[in-house]
C-alpha atoms as one frame of an Amber mdcrd trajectory, in Angstrom:
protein
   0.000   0.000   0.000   1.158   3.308  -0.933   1.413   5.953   1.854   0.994
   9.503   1.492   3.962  11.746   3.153   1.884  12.864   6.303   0.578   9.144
   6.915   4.277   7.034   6.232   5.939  10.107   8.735   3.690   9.581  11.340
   4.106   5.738  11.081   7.793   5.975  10.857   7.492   6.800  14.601   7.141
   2.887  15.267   7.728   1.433  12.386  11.016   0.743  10.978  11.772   2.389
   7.439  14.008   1.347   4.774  16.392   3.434   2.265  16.617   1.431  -0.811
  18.267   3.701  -2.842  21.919   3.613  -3.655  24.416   3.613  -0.772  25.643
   7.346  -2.523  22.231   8.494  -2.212  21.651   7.376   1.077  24.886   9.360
   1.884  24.208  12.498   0.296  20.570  12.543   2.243  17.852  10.386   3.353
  14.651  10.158   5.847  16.307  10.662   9.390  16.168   6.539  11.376  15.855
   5.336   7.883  17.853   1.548   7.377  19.570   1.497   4.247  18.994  -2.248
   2.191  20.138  -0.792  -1.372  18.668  -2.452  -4.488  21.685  -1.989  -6.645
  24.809  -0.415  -5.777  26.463   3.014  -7.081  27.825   1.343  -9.822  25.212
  -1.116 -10.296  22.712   2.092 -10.491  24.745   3.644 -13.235  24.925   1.268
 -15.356  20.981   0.856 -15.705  20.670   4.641 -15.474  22.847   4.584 -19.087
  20.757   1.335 -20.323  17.688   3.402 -19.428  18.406   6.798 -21.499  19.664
   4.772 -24.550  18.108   1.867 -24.755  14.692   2.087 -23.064  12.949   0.665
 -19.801  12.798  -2.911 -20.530  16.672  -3.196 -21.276  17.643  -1.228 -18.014
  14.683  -3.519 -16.220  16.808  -6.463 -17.240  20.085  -5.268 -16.250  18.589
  -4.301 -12.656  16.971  -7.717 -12.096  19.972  -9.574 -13.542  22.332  -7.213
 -10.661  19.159  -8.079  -8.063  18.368 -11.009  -8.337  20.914 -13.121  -6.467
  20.507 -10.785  -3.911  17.162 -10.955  -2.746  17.476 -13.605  -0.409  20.058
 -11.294   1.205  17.449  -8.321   0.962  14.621 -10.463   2.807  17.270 -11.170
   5.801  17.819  -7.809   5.823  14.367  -6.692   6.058  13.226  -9.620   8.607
  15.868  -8.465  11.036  14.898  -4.760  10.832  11.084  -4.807  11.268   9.093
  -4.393  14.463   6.117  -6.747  14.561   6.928  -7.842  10.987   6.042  -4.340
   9.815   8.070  -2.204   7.485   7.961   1.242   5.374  10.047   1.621   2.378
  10.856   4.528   0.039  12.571   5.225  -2.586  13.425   8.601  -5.255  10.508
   8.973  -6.584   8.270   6.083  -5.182   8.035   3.794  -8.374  10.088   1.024
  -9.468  12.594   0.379  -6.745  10.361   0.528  -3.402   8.154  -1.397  -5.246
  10.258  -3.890  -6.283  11.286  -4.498  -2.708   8.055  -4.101  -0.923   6.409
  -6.532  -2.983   9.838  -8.751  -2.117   8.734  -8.339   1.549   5.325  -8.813
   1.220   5.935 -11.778  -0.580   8.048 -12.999   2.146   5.786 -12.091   4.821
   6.872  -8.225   5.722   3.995  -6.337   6.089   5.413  -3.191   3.958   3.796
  -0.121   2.293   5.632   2.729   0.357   5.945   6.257   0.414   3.980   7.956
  -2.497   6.217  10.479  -4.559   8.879   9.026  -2.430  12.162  10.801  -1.105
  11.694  13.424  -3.425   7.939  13.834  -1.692   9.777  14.382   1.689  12.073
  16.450   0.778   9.092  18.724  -0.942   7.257  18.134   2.457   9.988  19.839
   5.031  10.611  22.843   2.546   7.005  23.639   2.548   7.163  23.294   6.507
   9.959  26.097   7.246   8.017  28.239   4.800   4.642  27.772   6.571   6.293
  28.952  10.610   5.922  32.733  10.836   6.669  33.367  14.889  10.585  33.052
  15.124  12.521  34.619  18.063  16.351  34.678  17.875  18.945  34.951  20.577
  21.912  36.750  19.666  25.203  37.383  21.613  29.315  37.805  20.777  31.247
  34.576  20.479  31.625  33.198  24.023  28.559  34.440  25.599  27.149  30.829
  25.549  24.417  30.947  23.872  24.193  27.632  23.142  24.023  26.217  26.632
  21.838  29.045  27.182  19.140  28.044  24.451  19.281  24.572  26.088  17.804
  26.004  29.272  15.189  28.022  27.728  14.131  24.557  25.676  13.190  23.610
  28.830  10.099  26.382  28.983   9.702  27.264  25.017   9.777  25.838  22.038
  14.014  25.900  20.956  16.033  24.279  17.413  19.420  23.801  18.346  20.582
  24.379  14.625  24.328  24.461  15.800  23.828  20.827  17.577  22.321  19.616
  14.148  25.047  20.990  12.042  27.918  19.286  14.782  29.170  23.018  14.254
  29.368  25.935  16.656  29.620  28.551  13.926  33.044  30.420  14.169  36.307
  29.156  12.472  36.656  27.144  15.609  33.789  25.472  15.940  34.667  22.123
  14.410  36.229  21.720  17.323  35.443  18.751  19.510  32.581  18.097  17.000
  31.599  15.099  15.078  32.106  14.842  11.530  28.834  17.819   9.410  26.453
  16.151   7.626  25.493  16.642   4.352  23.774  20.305   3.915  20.854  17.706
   2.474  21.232  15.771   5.304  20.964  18.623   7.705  18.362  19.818   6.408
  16.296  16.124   6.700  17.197  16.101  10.056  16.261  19.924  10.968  13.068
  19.094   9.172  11.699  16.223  11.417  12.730  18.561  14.366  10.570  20.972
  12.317   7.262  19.411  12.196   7.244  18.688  15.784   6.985  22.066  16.464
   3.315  24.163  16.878   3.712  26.890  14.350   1.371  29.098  16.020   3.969
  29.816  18.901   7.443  31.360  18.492  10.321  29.603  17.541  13.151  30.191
  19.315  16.700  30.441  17.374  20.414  31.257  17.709  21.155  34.450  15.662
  23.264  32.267  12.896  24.572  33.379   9.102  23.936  31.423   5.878  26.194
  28.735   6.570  27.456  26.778  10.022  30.553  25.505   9.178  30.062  23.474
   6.008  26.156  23.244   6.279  23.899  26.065   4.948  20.317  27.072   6.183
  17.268  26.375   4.406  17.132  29.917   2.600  13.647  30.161   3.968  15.103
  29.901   7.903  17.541  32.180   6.902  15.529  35.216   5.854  13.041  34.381
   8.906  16.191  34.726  11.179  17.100  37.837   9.553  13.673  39.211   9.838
  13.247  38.544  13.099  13.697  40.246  16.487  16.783  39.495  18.347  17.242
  39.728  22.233  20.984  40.405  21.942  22.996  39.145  25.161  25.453  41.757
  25.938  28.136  40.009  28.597  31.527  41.487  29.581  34.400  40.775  27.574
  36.077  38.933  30.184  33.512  36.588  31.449  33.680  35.493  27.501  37.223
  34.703  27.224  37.303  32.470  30.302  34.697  30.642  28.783  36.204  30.472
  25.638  39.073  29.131  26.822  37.329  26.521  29.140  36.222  25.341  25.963
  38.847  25.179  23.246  41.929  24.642  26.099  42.037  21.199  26.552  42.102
  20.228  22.795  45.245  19.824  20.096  46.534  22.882  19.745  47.422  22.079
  16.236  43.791  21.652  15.644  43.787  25.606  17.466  46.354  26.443  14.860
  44.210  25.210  12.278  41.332  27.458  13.124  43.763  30.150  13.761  44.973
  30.063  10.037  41.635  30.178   8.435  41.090  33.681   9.761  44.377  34.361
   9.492  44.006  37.455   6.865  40.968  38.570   8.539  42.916  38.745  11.916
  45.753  40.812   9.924  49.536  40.042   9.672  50.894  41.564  13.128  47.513
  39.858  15.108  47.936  36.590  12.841  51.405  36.446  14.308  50.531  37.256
  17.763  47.525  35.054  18.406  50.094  32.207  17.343  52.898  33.159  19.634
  50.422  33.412  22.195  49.579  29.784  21.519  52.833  28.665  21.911  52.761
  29.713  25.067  49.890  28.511  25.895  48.301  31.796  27.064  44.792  31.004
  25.815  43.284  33.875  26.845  45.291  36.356  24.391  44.312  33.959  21.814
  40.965  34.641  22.777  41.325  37.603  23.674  42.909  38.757  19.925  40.447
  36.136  17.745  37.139  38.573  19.613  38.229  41.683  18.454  37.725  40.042
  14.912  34.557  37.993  15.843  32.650  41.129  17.587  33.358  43.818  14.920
  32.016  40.711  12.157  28.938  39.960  14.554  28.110  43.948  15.090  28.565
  44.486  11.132  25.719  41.695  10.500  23.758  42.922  13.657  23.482  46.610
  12.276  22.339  45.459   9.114  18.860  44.384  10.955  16.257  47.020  11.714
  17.358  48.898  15.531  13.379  48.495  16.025  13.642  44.481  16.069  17.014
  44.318  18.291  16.754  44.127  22.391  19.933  44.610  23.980  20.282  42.807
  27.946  23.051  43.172  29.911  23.874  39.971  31.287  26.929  39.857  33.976
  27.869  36.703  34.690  28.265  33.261  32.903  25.007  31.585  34.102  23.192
  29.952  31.514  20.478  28.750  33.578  20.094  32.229  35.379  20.704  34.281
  32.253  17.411  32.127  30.477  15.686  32.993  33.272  16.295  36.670  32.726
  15.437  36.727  29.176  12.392  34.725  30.117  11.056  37.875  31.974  12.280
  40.787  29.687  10.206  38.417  26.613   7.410  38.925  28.856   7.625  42.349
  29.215   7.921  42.974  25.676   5.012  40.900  24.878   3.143  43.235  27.167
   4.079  46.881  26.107
């Protein structure tokens, strides 16, 4: 049976689902949970892909069930040992030939499975339309160091928060690989911001971290991007100092090289004579000049991108010390005064 998008994502909560495009594919994106059982493999898929545009369905149909074929035994082990209650969901591209193919596989085999209409192209369709359709966003905006990460995490715990930095394994700045796992895919980011996304009641606010187009690697849905932009912004305005400590609390007890690393990617925004000093400093292990040199570049970036917004949409709070749980609190209570003027 074929599922429509809304039906197959709402089943996918307890009910195993199953990838059967081309390990590549699979890479480059796919339904968040999903099990990858590929019907043919990367080069497998190109072959039939060729056969297809030259020679016509039926040739390429051949070629596919003649790579298949020996394999389906293989797929049905695969598929029994991945279903709850001998239940499954499958998808493919576009839903046709390939979820098919392997649902009916399944079925025959005594997998109760059912595809997803219009397949991964459908849900890809289906999260797009989703960060269009939320108009309420609230962003929280701060220089690097003022925690704002930690500090969203609190505030989750009372409204409705996307950690977009946890999704991208990023925190933003040229040093924010650091300690991460590996990005994902900017498609792949996306898939998983968009489950995130739908779980979330549109006709409250959103709450966000003031971000630019990319995080590291990964890029924003243009859509989330422009709402960010347009948004208003409670900017967190914390001492200086209190930032670099917590700076280097983070980024100390790493490879320096991987410091260095960082380092050199700003290097010509930092400017020769800085460049040189923020390394020296390093060398000597006086992390707080590193910091302490890297901010001056950070805040004059984050205050050119902050003036660009409307002064009407931006709330400045002083915030003096480095209390996440505290500071949420605070902004908490100035939200609700705004809400009431």
């Amino acid at each position: 049976m074929k599922l429509k998008i809304e039906d197959f994502l709402e089943r996918s909560k307890n009910i195993p689902v199953i990838d059967v495009r081309t390990p590549a594919e699979f890479e480059k994106g796919h339904i968040p949970g999903a099990f990858n059982i590929p019907l043919l493999s990367n080069e497998e898929r190109a072959v039939v892909g060729t056969m297809y545009k030259h020679e016509g369905k039926e040739p390429a149909f051949e070629k596919a069930l003649e790579y298949s074929g020996p394999n389906m035994v293989n797929f049905v082990r695969q598929a029994k040992k991945i279903a709850t209650d001998g239940e499954l969901l499958v998808y493919c591209w576009r839903g046709g030939m390939r979820s098919g193919s392997l649902a009916w596989l399944f079925n025959s085999a005594g997998v109760n499975s059912h595809t997803l209409e219009g397949g991964y192209k459908a849900f890809r369709k289906y999260i797009h339309k989703a960060f269009e359709g939320a108009k309420k966003i609230f962003v929280i905006g701060g220089f690097t160091g003022s925690g704002k990460t930690e500090i969203l995490k609190e505030l989750s715990k009372q409204v409705q928060v996307i950690d977009l930095e946890g999704l991208a394994h990023h925190k933003g700045s040229a040093f924010g690989f650091i300690g991460q796992s590996e990005q994902p895919t900017t498609e792949q980011f996306e898939n998983d911001l968009g489950i995130k996304w739908l779980e979330l009641d549109f006709e409250d606010y959103i709450w966000l971290e003031d971000e630019s187009r990319n995080i590291g690697k990964v890029y924003l849905p243009e859509s989330i991007y422009f709402k960010i932009r347009d948004a208003s912004v409670i900017f967190l305005e914390i001492p200086r100092e209190i930032r670099i400590k917590r700076l280097v609390k983070e980024y100390s007890g790493y490879n320096d090289k991987l410091l260095q690393k960082a380092i050199d990617k700003i290097n010509k925004r930092l400017g020769g004579l800085n460049y040189q000093a923020t390394l020296k400093a390093l060398e000597t292990k006086d992390y707080s000049k590193v910091a302490d040199i890297t901010l001056n570049y950070y805040d004059k970036a984050y205050l050119h991108g902050l003036n660009k917004r409307g002064k009407e949409k931006i709330f400045k709070l002083k915030i003096k010390e480095d209390d996440p749980v505290n500071t949420s609190r605070i902004i908490l209570e100035y939200y609700q005064n705004l809400n009431n003027i």
